[in-house]
C-alpha positions as CSV (number, residue, x, y, z in Angstrom):
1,X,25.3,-7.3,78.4
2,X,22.6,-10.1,79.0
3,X,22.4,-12.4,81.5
4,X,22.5,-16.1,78.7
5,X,19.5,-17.3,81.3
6,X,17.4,-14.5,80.6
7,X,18.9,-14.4,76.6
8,X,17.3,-18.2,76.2
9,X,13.9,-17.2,78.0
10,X,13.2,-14.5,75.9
11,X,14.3,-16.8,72.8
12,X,11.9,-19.6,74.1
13,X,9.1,-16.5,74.9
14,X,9.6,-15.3,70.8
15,X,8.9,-18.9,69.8
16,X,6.4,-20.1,72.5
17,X,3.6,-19.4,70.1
18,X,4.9,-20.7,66.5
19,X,7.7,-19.9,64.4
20,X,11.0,-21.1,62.9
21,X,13.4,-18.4,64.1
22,X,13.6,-16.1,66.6
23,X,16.9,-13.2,67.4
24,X,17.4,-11.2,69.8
25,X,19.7,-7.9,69.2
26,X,21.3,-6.0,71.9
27,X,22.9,-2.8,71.8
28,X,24.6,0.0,73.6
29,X,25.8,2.8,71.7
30,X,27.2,6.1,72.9
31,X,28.6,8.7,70.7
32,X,30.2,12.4,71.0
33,X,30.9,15.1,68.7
34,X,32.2,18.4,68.4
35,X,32.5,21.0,65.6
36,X,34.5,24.5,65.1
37,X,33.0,26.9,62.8
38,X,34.8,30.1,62.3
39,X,36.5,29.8,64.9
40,X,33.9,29.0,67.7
41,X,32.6,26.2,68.9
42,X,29.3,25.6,67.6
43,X,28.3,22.4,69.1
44,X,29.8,20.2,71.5
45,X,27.1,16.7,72.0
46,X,26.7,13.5,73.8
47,X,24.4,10.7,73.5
48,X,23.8,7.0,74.5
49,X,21.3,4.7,73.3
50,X,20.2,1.1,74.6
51,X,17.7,-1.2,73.7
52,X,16.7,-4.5,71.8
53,X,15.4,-6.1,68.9
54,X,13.5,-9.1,68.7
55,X,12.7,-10.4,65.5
56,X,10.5,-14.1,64.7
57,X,10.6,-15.5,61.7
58,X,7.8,-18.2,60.2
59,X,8.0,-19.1,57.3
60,X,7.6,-16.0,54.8
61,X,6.3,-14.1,57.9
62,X,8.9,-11.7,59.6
63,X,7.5,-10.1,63.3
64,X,9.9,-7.6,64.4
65,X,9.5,-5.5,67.9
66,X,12.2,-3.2,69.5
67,X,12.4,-1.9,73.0
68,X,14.7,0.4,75.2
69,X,13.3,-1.2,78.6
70,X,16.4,-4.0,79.1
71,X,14.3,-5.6,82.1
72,X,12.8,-9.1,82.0
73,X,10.0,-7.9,81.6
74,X,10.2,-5.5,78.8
75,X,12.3,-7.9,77.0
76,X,9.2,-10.7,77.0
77,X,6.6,-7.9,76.2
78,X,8.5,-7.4,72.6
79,X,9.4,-11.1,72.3
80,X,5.4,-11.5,72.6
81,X,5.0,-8.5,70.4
82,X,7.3,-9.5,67.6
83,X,5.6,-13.6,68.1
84,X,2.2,-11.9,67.3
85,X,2.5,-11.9,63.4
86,X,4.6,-15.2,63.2
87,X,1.8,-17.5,64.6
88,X,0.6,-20.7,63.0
89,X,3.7,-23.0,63.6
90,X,4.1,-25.2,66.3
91,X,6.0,-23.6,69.6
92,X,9.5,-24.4,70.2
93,X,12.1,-24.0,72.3
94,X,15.5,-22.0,71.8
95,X,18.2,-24.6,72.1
96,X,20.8,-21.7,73.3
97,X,25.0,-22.6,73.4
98,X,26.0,-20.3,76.9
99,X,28.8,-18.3,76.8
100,X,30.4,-15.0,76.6
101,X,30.1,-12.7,73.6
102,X,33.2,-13.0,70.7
103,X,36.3,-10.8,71.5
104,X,35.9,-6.9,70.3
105,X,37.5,-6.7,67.0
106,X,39.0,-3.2,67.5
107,X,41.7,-3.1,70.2
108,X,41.0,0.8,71.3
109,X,44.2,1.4,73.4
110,X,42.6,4.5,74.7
111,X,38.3,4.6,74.7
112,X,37.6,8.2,73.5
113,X,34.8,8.0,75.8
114,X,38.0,8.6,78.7
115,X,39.4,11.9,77.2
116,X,38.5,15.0,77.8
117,X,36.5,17.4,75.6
118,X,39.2,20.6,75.9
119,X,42.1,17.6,74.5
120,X,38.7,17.2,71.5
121,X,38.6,21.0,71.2
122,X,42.5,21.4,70.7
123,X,42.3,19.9,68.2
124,X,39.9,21.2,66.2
125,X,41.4,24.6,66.8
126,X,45.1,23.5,65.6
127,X,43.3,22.4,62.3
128,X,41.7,25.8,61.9
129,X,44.6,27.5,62.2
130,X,46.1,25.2,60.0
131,X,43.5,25.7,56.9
132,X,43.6,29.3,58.0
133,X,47.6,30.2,57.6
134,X,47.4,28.9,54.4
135,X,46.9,31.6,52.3
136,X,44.7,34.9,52.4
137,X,42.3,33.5,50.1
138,X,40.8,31.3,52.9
139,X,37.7,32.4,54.2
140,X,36.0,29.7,56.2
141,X,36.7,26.8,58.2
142,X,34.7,23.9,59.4
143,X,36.5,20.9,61.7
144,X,34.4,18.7,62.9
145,X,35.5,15.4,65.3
146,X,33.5,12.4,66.2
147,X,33.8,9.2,68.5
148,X,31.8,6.3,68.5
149,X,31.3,3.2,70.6
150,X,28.6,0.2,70.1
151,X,28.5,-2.8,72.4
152,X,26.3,-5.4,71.0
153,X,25.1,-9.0,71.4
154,X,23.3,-11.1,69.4
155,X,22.0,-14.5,70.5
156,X,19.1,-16.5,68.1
157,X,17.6,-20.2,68.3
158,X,19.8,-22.2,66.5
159,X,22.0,-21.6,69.2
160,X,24.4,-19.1,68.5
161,X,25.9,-15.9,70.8
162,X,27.9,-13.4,70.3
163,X,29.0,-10.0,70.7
164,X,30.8,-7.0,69.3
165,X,33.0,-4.1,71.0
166,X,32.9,-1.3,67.9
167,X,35.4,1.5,68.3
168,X,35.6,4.6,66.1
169,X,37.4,7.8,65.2
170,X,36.6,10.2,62.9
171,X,38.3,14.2,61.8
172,X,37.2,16.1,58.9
173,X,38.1,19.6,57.9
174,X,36.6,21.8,55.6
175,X,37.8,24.9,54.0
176,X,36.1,27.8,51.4
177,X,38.2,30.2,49.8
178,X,37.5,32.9,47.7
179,X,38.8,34.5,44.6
180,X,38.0,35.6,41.1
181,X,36.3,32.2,40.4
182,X,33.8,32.6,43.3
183,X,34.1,30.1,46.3
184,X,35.7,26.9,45.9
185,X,35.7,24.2,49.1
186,X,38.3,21.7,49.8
187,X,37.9,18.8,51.9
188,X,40.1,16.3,54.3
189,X,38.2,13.3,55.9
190,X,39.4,10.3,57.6
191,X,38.6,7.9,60.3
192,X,39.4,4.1,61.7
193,X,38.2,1.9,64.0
194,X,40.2,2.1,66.8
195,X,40.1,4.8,69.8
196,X,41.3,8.0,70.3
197,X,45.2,6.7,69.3
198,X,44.5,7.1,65.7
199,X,45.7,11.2,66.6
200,X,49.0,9.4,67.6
201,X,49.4,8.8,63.5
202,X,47.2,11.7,62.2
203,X,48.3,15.2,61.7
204,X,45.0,17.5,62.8
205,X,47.4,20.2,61.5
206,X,48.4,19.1,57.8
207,X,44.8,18.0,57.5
208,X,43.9,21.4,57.6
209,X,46.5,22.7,55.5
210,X,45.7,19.9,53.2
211,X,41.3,21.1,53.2
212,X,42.8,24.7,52.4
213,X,45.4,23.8,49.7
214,X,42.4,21.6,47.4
215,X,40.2,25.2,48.0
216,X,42.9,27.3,47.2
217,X,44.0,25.3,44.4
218,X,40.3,25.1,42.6
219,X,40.6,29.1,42.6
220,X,42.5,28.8,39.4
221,X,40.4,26.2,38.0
222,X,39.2,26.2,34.6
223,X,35.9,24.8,33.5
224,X,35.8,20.9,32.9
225,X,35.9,19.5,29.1
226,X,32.7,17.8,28.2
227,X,32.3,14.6,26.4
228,X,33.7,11.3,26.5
229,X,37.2,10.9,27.4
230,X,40.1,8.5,29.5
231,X,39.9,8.9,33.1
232,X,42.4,8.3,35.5
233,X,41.1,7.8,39.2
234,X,43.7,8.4,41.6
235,X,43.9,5.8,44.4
236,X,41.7,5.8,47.1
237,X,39.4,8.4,45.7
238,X,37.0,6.7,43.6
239,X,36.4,3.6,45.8
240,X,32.7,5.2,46.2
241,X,32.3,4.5,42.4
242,X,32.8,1.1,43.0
243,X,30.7,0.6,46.1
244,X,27.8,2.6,44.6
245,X,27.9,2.1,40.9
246,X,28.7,-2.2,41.2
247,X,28.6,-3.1,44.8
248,X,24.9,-1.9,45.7
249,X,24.0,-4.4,42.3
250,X,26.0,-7.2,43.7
251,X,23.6,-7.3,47.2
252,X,21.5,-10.1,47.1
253,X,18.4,-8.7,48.2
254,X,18.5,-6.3,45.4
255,X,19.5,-9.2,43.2
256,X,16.5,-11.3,44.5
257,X,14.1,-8.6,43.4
258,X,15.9,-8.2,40.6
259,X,16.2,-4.5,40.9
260,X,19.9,-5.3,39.8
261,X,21.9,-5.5,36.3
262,X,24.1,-8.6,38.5
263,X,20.8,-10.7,38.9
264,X,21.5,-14.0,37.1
265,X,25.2,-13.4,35.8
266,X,27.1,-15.2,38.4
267,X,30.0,-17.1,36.6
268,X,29.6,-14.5,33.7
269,X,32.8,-12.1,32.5
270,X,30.7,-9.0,33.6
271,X,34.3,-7.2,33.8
272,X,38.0,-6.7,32.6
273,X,39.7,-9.4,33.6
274,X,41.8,-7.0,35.5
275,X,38.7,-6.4,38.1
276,X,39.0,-8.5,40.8
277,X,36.2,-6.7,43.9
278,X,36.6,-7.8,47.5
279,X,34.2,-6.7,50.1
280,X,36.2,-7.5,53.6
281,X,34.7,-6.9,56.8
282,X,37.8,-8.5,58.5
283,X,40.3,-5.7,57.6
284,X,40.9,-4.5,61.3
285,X,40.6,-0.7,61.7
286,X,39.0,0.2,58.0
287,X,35.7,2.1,59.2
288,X,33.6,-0.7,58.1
289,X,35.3,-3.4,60.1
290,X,33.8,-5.8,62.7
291,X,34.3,-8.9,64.4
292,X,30.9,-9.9,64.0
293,X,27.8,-8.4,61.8
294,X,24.7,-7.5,63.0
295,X,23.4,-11.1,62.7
296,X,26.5,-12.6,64.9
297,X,28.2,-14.1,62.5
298,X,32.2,-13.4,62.4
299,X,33.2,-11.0,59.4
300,X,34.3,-12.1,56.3
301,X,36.4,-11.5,53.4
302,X,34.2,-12.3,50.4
303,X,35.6,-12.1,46.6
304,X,32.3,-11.0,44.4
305,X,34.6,-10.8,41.1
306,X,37.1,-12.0,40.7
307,X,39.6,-11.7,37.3
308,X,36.5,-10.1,35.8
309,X,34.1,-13.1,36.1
310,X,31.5,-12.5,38.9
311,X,32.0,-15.3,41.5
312,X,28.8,-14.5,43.8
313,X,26.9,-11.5,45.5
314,X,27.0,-10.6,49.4
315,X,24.2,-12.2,51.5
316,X,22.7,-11.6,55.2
317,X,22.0,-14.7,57.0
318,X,18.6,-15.7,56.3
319,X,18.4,-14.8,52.2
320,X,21.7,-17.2,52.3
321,X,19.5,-19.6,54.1
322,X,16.7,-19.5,52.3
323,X,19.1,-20.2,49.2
324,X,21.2,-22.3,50.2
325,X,24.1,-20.1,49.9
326,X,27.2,-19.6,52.3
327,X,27.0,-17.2,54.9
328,X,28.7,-14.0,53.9
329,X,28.0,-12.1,56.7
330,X,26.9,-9.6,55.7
331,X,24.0,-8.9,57.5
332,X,24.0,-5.3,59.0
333,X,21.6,-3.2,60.9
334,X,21.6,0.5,61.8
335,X,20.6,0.0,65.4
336,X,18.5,-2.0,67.5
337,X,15.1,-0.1,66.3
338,X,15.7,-1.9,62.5
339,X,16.1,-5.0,61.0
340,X,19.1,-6.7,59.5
341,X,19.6,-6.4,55.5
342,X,22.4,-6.9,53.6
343,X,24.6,-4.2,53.2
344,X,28.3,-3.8,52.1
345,X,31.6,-3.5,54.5
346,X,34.7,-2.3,52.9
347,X,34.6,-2.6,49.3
348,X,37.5,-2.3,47.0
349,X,39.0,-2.9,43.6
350,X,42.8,-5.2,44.5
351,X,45.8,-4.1,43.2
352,X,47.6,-4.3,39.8
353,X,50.8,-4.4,38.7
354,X,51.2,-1.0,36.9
355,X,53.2,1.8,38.0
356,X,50.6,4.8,38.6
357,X,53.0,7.3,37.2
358,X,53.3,5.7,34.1
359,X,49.1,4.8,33.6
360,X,49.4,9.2,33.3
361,X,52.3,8.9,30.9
362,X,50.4,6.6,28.6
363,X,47.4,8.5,28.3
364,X,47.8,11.2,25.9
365,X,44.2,13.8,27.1
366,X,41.8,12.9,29.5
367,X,41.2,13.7,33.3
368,X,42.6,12.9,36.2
369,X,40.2,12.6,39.6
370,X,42.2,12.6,42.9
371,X,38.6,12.8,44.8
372,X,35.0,11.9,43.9
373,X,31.7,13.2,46.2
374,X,28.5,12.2,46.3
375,X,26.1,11.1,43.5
376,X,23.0,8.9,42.3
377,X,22.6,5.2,41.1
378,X,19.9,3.6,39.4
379,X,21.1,-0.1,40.7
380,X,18.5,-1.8,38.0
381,X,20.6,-0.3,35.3
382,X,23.8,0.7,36.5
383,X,23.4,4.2,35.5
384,X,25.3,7.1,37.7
385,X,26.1,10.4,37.7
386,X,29.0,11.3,40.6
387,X,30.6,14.7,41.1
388,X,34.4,15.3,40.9
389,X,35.4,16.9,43.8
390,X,38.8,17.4,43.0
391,X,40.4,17.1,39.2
392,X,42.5,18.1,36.8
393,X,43.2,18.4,33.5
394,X,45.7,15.6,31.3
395,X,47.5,16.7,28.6
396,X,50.2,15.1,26.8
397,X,50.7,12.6,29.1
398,X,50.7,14.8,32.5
399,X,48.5,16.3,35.0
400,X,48.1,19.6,34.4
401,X,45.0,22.5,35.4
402,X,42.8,21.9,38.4
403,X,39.1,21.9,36.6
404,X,36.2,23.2,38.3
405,X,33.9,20.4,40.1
406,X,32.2,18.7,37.3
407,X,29.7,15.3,37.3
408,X,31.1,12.0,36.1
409,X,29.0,10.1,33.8
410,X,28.9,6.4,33.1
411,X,27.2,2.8,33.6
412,X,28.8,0.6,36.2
413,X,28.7,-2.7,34.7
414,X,30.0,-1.0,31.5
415,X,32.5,1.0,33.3
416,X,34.0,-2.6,34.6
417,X,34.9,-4.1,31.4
418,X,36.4,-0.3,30.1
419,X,39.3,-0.5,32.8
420,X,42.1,-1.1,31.0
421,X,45.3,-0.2,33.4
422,X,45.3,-1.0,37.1
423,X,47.9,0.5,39.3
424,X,49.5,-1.2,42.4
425,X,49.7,1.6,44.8
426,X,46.1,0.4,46.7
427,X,44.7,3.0,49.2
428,X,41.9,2.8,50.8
429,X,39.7,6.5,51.3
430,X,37.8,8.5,53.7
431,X,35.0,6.8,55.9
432,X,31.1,6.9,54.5
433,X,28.0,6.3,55.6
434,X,26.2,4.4,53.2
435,X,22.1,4.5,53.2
436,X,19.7,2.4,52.0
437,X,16.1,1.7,52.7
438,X,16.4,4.8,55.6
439,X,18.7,3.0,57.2
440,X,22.8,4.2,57.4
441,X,26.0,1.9,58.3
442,X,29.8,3.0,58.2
443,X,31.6,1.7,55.6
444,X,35.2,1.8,53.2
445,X,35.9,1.5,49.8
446,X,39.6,2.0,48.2
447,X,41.2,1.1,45.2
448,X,44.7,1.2,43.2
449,X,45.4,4.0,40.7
450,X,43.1,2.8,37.4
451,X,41.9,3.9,34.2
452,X,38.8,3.6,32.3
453,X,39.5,4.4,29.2
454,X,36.0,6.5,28.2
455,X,33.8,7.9,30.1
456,X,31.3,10.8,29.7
457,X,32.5,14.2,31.9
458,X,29.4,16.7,32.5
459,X,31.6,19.7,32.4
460,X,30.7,23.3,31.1
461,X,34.1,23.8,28.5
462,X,33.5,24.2,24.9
C-alpha cells in the first residue's frame, strides 16, 4: 500500500524530535450495503475510506495524528503532528525490516466488491418472500446484506511490517407478525469472513422462513416466570453472555484501571472447573478473525480460563510491554482515525462432554434460551441484565411454551462458578459489533449447550 522507503521516513520523521515508539497505520476500507423493507428497496450504498494513523509514544506520553492525504507529504505533516506532544527524548531513527505485508488471512474466492448489485438485490427479495409465505400472520420484512473489505498495513520502529487483506459477508432477516399477543419479531443473522461464496453454503431462503417461524412462534407466547430458576442456553446463542458479562472484565486495560471484578485474580478458581474461555483470532472465517491485529502482530489463540482457574487477561501490544507480559494480540482499532486498545476477537466457552438433549432431561423446571439480544454490563462488578430474544418454557424435563421476551438477570463472575452441565455440541453465533470507548470492531462468541443452574429471569408471570 506503501512504498517501505517512504514507510521508514515517515517512522524516522515521528521520532526525529524525541520518543520511544512511533507506528504508522494504513488502511483502505470499502464497504456496500443494501436493505429491503416491505418489499422495496430502501437503500442501496457504497463507500471507501483511506487514510493513516500515526501515533508516538514517550514514555507515558501518547501523540496520535490521522490523515486521509496518503502523499509524502501529508504523511510527514501528521508524523510531525503526532511527534509534537511526545518531545523531550532524544531523536532516533526507525530501524525498519523491508518487505511485503503478511498474507490476507481470509481467502475470498470471489471479492463481493466484483458482483453485481441486481445478484445483491435477488437475494434479498428471495428472503422476503421466504419470511413472507410463511404464514398470514407475517406482516413485515426487513433483509438487509452487507460486504466489507479492509486492506491494512502496519509498520512501527522496532522494525516490524505487516499487513492485512479482511473479507466479509454478512445477511440478516427480520420479520414482525401480528396476532392476539400484539407484534412479535423474529430474527436470522449470520456472517463470515470470506467473500461473496459464503451464499454458496447459506440458504437466503430458509433464513427467511427461519426470521418468520421465531415471530410467528412468539405469537402464542405466554409471559416469562419470574425469579430465580435453571437455565439452559442453547448453543451458540448466549456466547454474547460470555463476551460481555466475563470477557469485557478479562481486558487488560480495564483490569489496569481496575474497573474489573478479574483485576488481581490471575491463577485464582474464579469458575467451575468446567469453564474453560478461549478468545481466538486465528479461527479462519469466524467474523472476528484476522491474520494480523491492528498493531501487526499475527492473531492468536489465547486461553484466559482455563478448567475454571483464570490463566491471564487479553493484552494490546504496548500494555503487554509495559508489563512484561506476552503479546496476545490483541490490539484492535476501529479505523485509521482511532487508536489501538484492547479488545476481544472471537470469544467462546470449549466444549463438554454432555449430550445436550439430556442437560434438558435432567432439569426438572427452568428455561430454555435458544437466542439472547442485547443488554448492559457494569464490568467493575459483573452485574448484567440481557434480554431473551427467543425462549421457552421447561417443564418436567422438556421444552415446552415459547415465553414472551423477558431480561436475564445475573453476575458474570458468579454466573461462571453456577455452570454445572456443559454440552459438546459447540456453535459458534451470529456476527456483532462490539463497542467500547466509541469505538466498534466485529467480533464472535459461541459456546456448547450449558446450564447455570440459578439465575434471576425478569419476566411478568405470577
Amino acid at each position: 500500500m506503501l512504498d517501505p522507503l517512504l514507510v521508514t521516513e515517515v517512522l524516522d520523521t515521528a521520532l526525529r524530535t524525541g520518543g520511544d515508539f512511533a507506528e504508522i497505520f494504513v488502511e483502505d476500507a470499502r464497504s456496500s450495503m443494501a436493505r429491503l423493507d416491505d418489499g422495496r428497496v430502501e437503500e442501496l450504498t457504497s463507500g471507501r475510506s483511506r487514510g493513516a494513523g500515526i501515533r508516538v509514544v514517550s514514555g507515558e506520553t501518547t501523540g496520535f495524528a490521522h490523515t486521509a492525504d496518503l502523499s509524502a507529504g501529508g504523511l510527514r505533516a501528521a508524523a510531525e503532528a503526532a511527534s509534537a506532544v511526545a518531545r523531550g527524548a532524544a531523536g532516533r531513527a526507525a530501524n525498519m525490516t523491508a518487505g511485503g505485508p503478511a498474507a490476507a488471512h481470509a481467502d475470498a474466492r470471489r471479492l463481493p466488491e466484483d458482483v453485481p448489485k441486481a445478484t445483491k438485490v435477488d437475494l434479498l427479495v428471495r428472503a422476503d418472500a421466504a419470511a413472507r409465505a410463511a404464514g398470514t400472520g407475517i406482516r413485515q420484512v426487513s433483509v438487509t446484506y452487507a460486504d466489507s473489505r479492509r486492506r491494512i498495513l502496519v509498520a512501527n520502529s522496532d522494525g516490524l511490517m505487516a499487513g492485512d487483506d479482511q473479507v466479509k459477508t454478512r445477511f440478516a432477516v427480520q420479520a414482525v407478525a401480528s396476532g392476539d399477543t400484539g407484534l412479535q419479531t423474529g430474527r436470522e443473522s449470520q456472517g463470515l469472513s470470506i467473500g461473496f461464496e459464503f451464499f454458496d453454503s447459506f440458504d437466503v431462503e430458509e433464513a427467511g422462513r427461519s426470521a418468520a417461524a421465531r415471530a410467528l412462534t412468539k405469537l402464542g407466547a405466554r409471559p416469562a416466570p419470574s425469579g430465580t430458576m435453571p437455565v439452559v442456553i442453547k448453543q451458540g446463542g448466549g456466547g454474547v453472555l460470555f463476551h460481555e458479562a466475563c470477557g469485557h472484565g478479562l481486558e487488560a486495560d480495564l483490569v489496569g484501571k481496575r474497573a474489573s471484578v478479574f483485576a488481581g485474580r490471575r491463577g485464582e478458581q474464579v469458575a467451575s472447573p468446567l469453564v474453560t474461555l478461549v478468545d481466538d483470532g486465528t479461527m479462519a472465517g469466524e467474523w472476528g478473525a484476522y491474520a494480523v491485529d491492528d498493531e501487526g502482530h499475527p492473531a492468536a489463540r489465547n486461553v484466559l480460563i482455563e478448567d475454571g482457574v483464570l490463566t491471564d487477561y487479553m493484552y494490546d501490544f504496548l500494555r503487554a510491554r509495559t508489563e512484561g507480559r506476552p503479546v496476545s494480540t490483541n490490539g484492535r482499532r476501529q479505523s485509521y482515525r482511532h487508536l489501538p486498545m484492547v479488545r476481544m476477537t472471537n470469544t467462546f466457552l470449549v466444549n463438554g462432554t454432555s449430550d445436550p438433549e439430556e442437560i434438558i432431561r435432567q432439569t426438572p423446571h427452568g428455561v430454555y434460551v435458544a437466542q439472547l439480544g442485547g443488554g448492559q454490563v457494569n464490568t467493575t462488578t459483573g452485574d448484567f441484565v440481557f434480554g431473551m430474544t427467543e425462549a421457552y418454557l421447561i417443564e418436567d424435563g422438556e421444552v415446552t411454551a415459547p415465553l414472551r421476551d423477558a431480561n436475564l438477570i445475573g453476575n458474570g463472575p458468579e454466573v461462571l462458578t453456577l455452570i454445572d452441565v456443559v454440552g459438546d455440541d459447540f456453535a459458534m453465533g451470529p456476527p456483532g459489533t462490539c463497542g467500547k470507548d466509541g469505538q466498534g470492531v466485529p467480533v464472535g462468541d459461541g459456546q456448547p449447550t450449558l446450564r447455570v443452574r440459578a439465575l434471576t429471569i425478569g419476566g411478568t408471570a405470577g
